[in-house]
C-alpha atoms as one frame of an Amber mdcrd trajectory, in Angstrom:
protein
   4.835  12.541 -65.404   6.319   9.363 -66.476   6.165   5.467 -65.221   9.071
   4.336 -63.683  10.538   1.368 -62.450  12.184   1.119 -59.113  15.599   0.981
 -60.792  14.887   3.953 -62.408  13.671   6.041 -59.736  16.797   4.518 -57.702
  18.603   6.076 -60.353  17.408   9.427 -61.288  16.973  10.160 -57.139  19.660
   9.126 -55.475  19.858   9.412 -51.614  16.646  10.993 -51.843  13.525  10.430
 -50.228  10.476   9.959 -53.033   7.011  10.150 -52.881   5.649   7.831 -55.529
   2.199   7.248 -57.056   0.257   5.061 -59.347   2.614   2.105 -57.439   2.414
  -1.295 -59.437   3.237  -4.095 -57.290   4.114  -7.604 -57.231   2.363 -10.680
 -55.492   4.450 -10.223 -52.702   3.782  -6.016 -52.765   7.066  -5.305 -53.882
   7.361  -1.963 -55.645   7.802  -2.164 -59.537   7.120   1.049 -60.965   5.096
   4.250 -60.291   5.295   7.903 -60.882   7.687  10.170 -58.479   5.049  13.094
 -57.131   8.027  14.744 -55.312  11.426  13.929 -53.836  13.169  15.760 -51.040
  16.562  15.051 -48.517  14.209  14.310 -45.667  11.405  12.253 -44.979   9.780
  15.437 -42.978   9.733  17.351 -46.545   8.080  14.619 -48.727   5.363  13.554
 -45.545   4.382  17.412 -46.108   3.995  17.394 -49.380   1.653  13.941 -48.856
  -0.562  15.971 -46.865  -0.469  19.026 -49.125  -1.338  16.044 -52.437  -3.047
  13.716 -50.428  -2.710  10.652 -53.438  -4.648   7.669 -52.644  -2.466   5.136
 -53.632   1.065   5.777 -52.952   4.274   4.955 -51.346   7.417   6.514 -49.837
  11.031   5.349 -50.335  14.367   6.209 -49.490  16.697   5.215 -52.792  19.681
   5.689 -50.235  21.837   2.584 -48.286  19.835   2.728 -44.799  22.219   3.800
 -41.934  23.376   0.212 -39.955  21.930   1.486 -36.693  18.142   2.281 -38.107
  14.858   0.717 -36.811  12.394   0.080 -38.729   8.823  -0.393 -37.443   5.903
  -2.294 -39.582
């Protein structure tokens, strides 16, 4: 499984939803790179594969425009 940077993983996935581990972050926790553990069209399909994996460091992004009319919730 190879490193990539965001750009890359924007790239090779797009409009997909990616699980990513091994994230390397900036100061301000801005994904760099990591390594895509899966990638599905929905978010329900990659949060059960994070349960089925379970990584301990990881993220979850969406390499896709986000719809105008989404909330998002921190």
């Amino acid at each position: 499984m190879d490193v990539l940077t965001i750009d890359e993983i924007n790239t090779r996935y797009p409009l997909r939803w990616v699980l990513i581990a091994d994230c390397q972050t900036d100061d301000y926790q801005r994904l760099l790179t990591g390594k895509v553990l899966y990638d599905g069209e929905t978010r329900d399909e990659v949060d059960r594969k994070l349960m089925e994996l379970r990584p301990s460091h990881f993220a979850v992004r969406y390499t896709g425009p986000f719809p105008e009319d989404l909330v998002l919730v921190l």
